[in-house]
Backbone atoms as SQL, in Angstrom:
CREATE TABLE atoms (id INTEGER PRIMARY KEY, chain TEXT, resi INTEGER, resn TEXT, atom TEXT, x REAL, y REAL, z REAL);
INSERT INTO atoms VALUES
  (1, 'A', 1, 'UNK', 'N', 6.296, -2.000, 10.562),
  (2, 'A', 1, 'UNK', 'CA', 6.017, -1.238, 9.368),
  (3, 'A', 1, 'UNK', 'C', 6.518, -2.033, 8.162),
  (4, 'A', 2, 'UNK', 'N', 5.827, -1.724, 7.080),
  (5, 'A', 2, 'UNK', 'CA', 5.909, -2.647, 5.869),
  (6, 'A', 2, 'UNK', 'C', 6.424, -1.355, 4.637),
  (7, 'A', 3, 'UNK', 'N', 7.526, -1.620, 4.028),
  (8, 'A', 3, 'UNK', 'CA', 8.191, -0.930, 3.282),
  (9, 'A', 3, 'UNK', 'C', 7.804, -1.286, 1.701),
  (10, 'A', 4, 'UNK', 'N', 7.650, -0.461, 0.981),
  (11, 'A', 4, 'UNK', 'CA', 7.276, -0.725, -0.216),
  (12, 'A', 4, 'UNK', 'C', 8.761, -0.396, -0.907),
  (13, 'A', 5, 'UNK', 'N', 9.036, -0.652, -2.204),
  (14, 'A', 5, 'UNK', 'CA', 10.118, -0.805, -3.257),
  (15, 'A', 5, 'UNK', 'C', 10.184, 0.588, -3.838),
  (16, 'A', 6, 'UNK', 'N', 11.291, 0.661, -4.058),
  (17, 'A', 6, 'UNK', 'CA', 11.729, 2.166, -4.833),
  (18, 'A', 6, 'UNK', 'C', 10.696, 1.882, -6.324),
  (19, 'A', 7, 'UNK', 'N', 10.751, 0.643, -6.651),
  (20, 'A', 7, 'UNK', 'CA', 9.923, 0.833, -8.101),
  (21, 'A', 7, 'UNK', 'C', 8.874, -0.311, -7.754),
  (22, 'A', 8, 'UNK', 'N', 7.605, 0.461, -8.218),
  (23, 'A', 8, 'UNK', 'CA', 6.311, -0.706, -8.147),
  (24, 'A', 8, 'UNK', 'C', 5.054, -0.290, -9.116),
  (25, 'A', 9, 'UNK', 'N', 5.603, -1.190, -10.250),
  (26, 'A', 9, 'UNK', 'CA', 4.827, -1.450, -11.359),
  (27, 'A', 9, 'UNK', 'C', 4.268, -2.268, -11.668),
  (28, 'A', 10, 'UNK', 'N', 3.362, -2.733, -12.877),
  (29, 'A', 10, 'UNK', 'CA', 2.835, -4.130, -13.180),
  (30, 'A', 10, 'UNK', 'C', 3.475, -5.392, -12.856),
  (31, 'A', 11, 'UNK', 'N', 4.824, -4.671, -13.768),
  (32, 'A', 11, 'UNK', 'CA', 5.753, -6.030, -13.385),
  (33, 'A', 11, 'UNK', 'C', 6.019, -6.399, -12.237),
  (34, 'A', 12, 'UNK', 'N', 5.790, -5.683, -11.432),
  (35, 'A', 12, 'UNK', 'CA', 6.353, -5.947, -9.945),
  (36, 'A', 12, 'UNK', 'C', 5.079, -5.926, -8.766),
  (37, 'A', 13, 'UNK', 'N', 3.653, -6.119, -9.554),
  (38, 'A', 13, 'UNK', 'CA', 2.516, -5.770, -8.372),
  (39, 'A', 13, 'UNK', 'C', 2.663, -7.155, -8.045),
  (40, 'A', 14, 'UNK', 'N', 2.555, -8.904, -8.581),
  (41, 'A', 14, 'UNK', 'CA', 2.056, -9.637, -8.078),
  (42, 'A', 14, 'UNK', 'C', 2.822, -9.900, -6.855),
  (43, 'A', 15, 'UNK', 'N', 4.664, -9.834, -7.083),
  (44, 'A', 15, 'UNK', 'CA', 5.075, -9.997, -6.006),
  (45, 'A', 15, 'UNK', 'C', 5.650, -9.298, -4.854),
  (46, 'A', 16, 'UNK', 'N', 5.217, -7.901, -4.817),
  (47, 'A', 16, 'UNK', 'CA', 4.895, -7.043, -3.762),
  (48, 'A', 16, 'UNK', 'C', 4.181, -7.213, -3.289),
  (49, 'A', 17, 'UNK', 'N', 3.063, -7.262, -3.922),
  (50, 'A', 17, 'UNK', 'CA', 1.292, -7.992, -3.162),
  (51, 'A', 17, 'UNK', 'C', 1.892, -8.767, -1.800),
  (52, 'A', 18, 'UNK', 'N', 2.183, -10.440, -2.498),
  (53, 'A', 18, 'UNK', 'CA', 2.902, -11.221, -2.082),
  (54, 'A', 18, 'UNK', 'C', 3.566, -11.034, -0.782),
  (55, 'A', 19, 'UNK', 'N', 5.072, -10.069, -0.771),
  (56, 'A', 19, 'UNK', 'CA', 5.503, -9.818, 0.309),
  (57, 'A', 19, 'UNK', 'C', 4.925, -8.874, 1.471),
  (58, 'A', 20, 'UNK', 'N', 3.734, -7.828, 1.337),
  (59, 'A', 20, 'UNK', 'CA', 3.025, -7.659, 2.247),
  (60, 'A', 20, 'UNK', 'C', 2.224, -8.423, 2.711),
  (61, 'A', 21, 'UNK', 'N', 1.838, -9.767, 1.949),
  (62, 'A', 21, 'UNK', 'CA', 1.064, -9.770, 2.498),
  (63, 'A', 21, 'UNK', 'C', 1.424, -11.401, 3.815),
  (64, 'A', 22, 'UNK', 'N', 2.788, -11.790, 3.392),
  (65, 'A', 22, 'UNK', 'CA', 3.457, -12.750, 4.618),
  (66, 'A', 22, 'UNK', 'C', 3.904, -11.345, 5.396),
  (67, 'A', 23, 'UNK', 'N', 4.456, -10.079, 5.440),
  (68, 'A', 23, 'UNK', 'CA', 4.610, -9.478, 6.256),
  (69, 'A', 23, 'UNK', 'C', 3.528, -8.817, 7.189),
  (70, 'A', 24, 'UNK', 'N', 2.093, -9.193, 6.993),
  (71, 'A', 24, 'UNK', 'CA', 1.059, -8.578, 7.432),
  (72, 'A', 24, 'UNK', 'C', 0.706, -10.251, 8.410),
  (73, 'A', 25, 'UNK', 'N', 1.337, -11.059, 8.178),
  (74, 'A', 25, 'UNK', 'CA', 0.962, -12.634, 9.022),
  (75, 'A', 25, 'UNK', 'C', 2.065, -12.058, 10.496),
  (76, 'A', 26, 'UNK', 'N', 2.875, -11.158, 10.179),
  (77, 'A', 26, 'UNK', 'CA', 4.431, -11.460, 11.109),
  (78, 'A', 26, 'UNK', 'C', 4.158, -10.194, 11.796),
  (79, 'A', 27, 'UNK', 'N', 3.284, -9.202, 11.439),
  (80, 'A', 27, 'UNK', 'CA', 3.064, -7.938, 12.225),
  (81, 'A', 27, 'UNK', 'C', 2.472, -8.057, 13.432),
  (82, 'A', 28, 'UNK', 'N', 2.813, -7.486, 14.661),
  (83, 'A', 28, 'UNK', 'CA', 1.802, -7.704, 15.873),
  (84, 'A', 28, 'UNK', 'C', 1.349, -6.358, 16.059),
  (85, 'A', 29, 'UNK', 'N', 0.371, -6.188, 16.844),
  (86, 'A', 29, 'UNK', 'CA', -0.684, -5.332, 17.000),
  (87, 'A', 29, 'UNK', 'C', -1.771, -4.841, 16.062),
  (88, 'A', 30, 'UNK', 'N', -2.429, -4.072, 16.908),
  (89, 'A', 30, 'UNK', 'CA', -3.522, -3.558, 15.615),
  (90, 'A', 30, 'UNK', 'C', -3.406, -2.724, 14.033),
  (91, 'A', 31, 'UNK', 'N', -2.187, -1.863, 14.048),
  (92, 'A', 31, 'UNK', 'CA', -2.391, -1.362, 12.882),
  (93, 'A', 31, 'UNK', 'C', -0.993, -1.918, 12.282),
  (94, 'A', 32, 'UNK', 'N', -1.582, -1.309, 11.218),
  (95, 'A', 32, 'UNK', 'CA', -0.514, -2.001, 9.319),
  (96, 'A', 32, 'UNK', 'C', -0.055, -0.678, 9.067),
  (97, 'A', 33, 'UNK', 'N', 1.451, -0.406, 8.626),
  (98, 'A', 33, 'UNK', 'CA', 1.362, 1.129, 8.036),
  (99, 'A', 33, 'UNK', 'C', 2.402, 0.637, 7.248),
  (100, 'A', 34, 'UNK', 'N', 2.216, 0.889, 6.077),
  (101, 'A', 34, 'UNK', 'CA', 2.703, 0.819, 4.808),
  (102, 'A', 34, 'UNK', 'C', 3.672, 1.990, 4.226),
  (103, 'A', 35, 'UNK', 'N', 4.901, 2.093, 4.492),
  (104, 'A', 35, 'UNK', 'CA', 5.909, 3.085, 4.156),
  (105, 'A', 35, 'UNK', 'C', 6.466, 3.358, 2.486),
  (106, 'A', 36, 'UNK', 'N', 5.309, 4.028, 1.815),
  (107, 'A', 36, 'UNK', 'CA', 5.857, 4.067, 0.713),
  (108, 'A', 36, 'UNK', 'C', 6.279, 5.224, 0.067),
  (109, 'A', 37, 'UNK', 'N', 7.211, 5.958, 0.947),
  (110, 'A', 37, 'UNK', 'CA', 7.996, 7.317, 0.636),
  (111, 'A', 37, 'UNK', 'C', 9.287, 7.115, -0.492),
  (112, 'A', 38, 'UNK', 'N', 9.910, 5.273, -0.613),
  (113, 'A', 38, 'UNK', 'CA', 10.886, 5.321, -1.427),
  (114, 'A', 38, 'UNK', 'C', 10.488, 5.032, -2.912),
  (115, 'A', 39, 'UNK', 'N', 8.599, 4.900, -3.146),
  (116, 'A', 39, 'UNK', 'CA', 8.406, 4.586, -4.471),
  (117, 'A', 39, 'UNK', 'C', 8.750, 5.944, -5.543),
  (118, 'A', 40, 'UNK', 'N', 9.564, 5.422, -6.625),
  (119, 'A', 40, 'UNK', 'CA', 9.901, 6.794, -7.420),
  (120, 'A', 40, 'UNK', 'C', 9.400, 6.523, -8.208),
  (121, 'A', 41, 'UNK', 'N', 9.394, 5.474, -8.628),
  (122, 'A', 41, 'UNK', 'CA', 9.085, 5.094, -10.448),
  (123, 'A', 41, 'UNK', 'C', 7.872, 4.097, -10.112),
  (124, 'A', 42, 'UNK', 'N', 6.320, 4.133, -10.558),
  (125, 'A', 42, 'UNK', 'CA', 5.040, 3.541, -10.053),
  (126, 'A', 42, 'UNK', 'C', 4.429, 3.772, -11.607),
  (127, 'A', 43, 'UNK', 'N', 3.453, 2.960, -11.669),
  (128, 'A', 43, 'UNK', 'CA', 1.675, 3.367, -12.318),
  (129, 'A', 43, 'UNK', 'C', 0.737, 2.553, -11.458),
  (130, 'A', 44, 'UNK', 'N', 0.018, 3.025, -12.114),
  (131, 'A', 44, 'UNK', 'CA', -1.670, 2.404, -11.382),
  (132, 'A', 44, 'UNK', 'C', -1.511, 1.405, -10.606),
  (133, 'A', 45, 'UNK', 'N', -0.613, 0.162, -11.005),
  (134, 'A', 45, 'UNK', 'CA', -0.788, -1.060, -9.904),
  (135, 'A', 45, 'UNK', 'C', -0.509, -0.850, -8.777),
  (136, 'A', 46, 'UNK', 'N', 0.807, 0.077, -8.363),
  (137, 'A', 46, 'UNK', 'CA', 1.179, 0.361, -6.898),
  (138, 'A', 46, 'UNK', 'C', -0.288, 0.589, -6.404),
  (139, 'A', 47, 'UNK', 'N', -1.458, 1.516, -6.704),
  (140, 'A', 47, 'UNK', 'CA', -2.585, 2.119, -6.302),
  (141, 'A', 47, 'UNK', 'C', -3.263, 0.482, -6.404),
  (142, 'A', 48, 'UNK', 'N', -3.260, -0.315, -7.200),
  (143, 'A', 48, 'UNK', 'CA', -4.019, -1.358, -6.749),
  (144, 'A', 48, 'UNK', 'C', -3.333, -2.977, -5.680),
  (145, 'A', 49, 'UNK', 'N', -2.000, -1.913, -5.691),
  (146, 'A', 49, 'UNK', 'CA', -1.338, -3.410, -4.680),
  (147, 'A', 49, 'UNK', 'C', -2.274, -2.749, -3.334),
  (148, 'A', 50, 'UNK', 'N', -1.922, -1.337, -3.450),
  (149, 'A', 50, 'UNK', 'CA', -2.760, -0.700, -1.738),
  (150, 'A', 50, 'UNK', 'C', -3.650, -0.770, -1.602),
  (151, 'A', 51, 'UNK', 'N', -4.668, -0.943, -2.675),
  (152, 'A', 51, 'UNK', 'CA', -5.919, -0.769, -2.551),
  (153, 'A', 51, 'UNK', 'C', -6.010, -2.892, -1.666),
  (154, 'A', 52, 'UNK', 'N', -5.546, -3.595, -2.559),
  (155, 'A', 52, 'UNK', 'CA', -5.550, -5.405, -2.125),
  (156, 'A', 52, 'UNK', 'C', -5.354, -5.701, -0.921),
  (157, 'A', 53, 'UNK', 'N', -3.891, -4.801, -0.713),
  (158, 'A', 53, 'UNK', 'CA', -2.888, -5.002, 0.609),
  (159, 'A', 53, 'UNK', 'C', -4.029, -4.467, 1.446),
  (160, 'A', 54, 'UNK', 'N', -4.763, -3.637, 1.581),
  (161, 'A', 54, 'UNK', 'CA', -5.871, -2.903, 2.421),
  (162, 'A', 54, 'UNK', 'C', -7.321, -4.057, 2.812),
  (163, 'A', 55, 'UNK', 'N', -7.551, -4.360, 1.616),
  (164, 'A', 55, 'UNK', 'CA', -8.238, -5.264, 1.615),
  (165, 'A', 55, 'UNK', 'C', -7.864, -6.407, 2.710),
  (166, 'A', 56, 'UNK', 'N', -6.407, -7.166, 2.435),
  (167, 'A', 56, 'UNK', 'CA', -6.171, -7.837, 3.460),
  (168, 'A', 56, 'UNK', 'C', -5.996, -7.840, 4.563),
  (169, 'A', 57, 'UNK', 'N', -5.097, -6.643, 4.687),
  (170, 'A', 57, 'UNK', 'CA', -5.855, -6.198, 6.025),
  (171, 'A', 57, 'UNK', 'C', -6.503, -6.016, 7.120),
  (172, 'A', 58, 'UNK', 'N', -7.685, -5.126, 6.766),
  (173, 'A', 58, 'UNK', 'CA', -9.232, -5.263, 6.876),
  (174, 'A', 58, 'UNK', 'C', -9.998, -6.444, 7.580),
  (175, 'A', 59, 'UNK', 'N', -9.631, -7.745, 6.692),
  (176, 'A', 59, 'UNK', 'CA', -9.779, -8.757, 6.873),
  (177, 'A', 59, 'UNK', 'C', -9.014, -9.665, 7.489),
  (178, 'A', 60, 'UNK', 'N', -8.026, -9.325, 8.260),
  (179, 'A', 60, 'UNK', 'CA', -7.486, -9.818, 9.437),
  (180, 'A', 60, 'UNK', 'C', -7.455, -9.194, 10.500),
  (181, 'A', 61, 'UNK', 'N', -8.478, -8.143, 10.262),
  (182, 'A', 61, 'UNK', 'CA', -9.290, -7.379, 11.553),
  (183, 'A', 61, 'UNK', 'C', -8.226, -6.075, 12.301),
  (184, 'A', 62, 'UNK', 'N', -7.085, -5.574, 10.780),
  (185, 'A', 62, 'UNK', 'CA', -6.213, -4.904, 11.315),
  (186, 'A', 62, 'UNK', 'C', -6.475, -3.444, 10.871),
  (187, 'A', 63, 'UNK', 'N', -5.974, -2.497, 11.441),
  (188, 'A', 63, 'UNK', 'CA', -6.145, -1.044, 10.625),
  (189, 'A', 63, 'UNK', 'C', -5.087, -0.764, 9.678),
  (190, 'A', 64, 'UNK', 'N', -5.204, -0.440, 8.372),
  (191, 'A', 64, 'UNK', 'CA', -4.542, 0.291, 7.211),
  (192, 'A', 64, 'UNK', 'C', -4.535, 1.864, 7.551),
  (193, 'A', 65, 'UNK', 'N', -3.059, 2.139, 7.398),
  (194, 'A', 65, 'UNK', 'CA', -2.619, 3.075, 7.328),
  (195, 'A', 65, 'UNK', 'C', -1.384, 3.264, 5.940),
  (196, 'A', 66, 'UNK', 'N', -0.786, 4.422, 5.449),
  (197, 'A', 66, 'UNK', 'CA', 0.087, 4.711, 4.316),
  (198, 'A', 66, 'UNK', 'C', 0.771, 6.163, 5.245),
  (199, 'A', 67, 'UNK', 'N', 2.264, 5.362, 5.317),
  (200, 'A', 67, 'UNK', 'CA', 3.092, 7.052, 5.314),
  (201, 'A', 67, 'UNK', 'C', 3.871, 7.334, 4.368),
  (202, 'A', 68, 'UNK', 'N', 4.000, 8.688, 3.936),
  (203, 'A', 68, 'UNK', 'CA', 4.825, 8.601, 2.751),
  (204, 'A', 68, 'UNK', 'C', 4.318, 8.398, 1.578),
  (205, 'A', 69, 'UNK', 'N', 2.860, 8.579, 0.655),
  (206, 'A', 69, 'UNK', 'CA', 2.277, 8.736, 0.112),
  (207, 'A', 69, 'UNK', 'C', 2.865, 9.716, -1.523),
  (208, 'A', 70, 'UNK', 'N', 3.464, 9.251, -2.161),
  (209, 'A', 70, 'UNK', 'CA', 4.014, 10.188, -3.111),
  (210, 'A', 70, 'UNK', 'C', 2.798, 11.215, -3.565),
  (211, 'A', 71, 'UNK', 'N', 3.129, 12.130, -3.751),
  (212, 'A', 71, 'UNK', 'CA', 2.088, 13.359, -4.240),
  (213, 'A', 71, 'UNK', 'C', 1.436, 12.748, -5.931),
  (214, 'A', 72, 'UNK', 'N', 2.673, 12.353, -6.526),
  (215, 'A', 72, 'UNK', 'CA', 1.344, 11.158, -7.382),
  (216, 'A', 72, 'UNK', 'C', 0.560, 10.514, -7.584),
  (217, 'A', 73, 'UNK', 'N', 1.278, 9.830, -6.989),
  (218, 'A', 73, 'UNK', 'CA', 0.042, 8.519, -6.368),
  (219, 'A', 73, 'UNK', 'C', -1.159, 8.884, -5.528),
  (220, 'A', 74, 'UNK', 'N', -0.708, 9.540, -4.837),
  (221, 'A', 74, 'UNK', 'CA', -2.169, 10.721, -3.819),
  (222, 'A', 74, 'UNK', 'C', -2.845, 11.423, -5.100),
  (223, 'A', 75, 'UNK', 'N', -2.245, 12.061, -5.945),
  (224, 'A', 75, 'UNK', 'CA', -3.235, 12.652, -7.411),
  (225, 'A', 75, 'UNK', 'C', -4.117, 11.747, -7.866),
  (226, 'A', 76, 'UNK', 'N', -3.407, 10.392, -8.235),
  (227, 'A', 76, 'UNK', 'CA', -3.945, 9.554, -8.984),
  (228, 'A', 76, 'UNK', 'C', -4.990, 8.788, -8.269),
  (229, 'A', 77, 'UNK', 'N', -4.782, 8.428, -6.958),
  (230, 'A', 77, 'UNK', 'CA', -6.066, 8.102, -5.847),
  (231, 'A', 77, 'UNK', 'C', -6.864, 8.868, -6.506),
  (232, 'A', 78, 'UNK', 'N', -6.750, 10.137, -5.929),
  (233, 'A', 78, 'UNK', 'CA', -7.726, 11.240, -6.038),
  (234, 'A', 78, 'UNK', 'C', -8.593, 11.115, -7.563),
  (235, 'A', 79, 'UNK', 'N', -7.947, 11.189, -8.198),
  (236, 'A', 79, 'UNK', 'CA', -8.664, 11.048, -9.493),
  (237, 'A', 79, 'UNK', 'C', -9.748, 9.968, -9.596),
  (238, 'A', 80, 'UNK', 'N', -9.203, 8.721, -9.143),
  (239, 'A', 80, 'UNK', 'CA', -9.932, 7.256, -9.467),
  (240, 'A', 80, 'UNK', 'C', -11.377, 7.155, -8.167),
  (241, 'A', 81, 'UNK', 'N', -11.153, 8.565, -7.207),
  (242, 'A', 81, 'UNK', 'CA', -11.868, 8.634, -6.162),
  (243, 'A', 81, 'UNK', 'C', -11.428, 7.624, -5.163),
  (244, 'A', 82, 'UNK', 'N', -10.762, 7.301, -4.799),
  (245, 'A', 82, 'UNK', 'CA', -10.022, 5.942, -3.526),
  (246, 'A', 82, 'UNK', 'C', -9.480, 6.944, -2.526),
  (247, 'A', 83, 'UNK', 'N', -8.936, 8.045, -2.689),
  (248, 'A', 83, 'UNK', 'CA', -7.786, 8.689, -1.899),
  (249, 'A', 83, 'UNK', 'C', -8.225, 8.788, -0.236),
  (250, 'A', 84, 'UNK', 'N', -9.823, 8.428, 0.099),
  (251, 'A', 84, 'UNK', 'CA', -10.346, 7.836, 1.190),
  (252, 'A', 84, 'UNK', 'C', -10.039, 6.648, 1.686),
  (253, 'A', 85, 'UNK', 'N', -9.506, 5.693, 1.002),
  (254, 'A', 85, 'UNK', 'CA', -9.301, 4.640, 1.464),
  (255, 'A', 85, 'UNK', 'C', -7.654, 4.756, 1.656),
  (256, 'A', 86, 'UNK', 'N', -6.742, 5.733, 1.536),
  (257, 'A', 86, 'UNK', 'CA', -5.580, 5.519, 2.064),
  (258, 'A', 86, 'UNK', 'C', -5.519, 6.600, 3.370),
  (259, 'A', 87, 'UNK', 'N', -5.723, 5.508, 4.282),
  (260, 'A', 87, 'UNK', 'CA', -5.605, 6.751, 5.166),
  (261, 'A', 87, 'UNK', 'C', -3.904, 7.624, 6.204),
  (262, 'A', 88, 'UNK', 'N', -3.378, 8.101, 5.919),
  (263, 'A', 88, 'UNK', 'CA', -2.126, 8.671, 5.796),
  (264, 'A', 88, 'UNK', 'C', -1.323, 8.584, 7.793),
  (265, 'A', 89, 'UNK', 'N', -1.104, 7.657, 8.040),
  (266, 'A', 89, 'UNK', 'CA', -0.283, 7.433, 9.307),
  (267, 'A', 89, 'UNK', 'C', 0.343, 8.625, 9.833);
């Protein structure tokens, strides 16, 4: 499981990106689940590191999953219409 940061903002999307995505080289088996129950303080980029991190993923033929989904960030999916693409572990 891949842990996301208590805070994940602009300032902090390129190199979160980053560390999921050498931690998605070191994962074995089929699925990815992304633990982001400790994000408190976020905007939009957290929603586009998951949306990337998913992307990569995908494309290493693995399944995306999210546990721990802040009820914000699940709003704000929802809003932008994505909240399909996080699918909740």
């Amino acid at each position: 499981m891949l842990v996301l940061p208590k805070e994940l903002t602009q300032v902090h999307a390129t190199a979160c990106l980053r560390m999921l995505v050498q931690g998605l080289r070191a994962l074995p088996g089929p699925d990815v689940v992304v633990d982001a129950s400790a994000l408190s303080r976020f905007d939009s980029a957290a929603l586009a590191v998951l949306l990337e991190f998913r992307r990569e993923t995908l494309a290493a033929g693995k399944r995306f999953l999210v546990r721990g989904l802040p009820a914000r960030l699940g709003d704000l999916a929802t809003l932008y219409g994505v909240v399909e693409l996080l699918p909740s572990a």
